[in-house]
N, C-alpha and C positions, 0 to 999 in steps of 0.2 A: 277694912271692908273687903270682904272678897270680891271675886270678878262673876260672872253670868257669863257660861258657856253660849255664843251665838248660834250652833247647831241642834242644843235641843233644850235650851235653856234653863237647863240646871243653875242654882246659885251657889255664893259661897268657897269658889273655887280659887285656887293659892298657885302661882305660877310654878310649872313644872323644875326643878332646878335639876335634876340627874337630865332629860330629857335635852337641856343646855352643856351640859358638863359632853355629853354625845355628840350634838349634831354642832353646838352653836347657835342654837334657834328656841328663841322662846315660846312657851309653846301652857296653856291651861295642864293639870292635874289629870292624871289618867280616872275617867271617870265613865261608868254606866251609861246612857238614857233610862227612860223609861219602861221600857223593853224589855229590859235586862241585857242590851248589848253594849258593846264598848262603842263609846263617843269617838274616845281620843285614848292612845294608849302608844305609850314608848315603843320604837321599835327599835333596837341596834340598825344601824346606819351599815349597808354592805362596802360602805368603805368608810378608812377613819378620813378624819382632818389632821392633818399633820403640821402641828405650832413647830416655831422657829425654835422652842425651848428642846424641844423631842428630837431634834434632827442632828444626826453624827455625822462628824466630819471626818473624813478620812487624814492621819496626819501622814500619810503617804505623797497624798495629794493637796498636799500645802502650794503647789507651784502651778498649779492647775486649777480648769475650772469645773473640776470633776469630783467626786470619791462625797457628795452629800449622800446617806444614805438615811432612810425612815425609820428602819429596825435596826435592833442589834446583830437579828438575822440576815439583814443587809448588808449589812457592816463587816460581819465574818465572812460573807459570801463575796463581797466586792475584795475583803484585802486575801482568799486565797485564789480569785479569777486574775486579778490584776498586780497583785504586791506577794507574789510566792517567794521571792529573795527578801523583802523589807525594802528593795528599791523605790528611787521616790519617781512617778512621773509626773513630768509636766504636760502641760496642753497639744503642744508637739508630739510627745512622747503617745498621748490618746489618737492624736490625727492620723500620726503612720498606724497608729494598735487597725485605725475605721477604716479607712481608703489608702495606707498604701502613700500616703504623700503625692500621689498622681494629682498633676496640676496645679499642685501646692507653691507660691512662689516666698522661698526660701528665706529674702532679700528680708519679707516683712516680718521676719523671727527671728532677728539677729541679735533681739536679749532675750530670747529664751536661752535658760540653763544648759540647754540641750543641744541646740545649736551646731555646736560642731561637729556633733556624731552622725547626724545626720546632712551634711554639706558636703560631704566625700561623694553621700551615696545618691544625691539628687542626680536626678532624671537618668537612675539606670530600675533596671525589672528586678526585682528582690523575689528570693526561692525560698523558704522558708528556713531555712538552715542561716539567711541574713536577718531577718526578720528576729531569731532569737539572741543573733552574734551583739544586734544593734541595744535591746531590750537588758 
């Protein structure tokens, strides 16, 4: 038995399943009124939903908790922004990338991987020519 549209009470109507496979939302049959205008009618969603299935993982960033990206256009863009040698970073390795390790206490990143490279250089000013040496 189909369903009866609430808004202009057309009958007979079969749940949208492309209009699901987009947004997640079920949703009636793109269909007319009386009128001749659309009731209900799919739209592309100006953004997607992005399932756990669809999401790449950087294997750069195994040690960290970074490098998820949405597209494959992501994914090439994150490993030539952050991974240009194939180096792996860890969490650490992102905290100096954002702020520099200002403030950062050291003590409580004593199992990261990383760790020692950057324990020499706590609490001095880095010029970018360290910033690259450390990386």
């Amino acid at each position: 038995m189909g369903k009866t549209c609430n808004k202009c009470g057309t009958k007979n109507l079969d749940w949208n399943k492309k209009n699901y496979e987009l947004t997640g939302k079920w949703k009636l049959q793109d269909h007319k009124n009386k009128e001749g205008q659309w009731c209900t009618k799919t739209k592309k969603p100006e953004f997607q939903i992005t399932r756990k299935e669809n999401i790449i993982l950087c294997e750069y960033c195994r040690e960290s908790n970074f490098g998820l990206c949405r597209t494959k256009e992501d994914y090439e863009h994150h490993v030539r922004a952050y991974h240009p040698n194939k180096e792996i970073l860890t969490t650490l390795d992102y905290m100096f990338i954002s702020c520099g390790l200002k403030g950062v206490d050291l003590e409580n990143w004593i199992s990261d991987s990383h760790y020692e490279k950057y324990k020499k250089h706590n609490n001095t000013t880095f010029i970018s020519t360290d910033i690259e040496e450390l990386l």
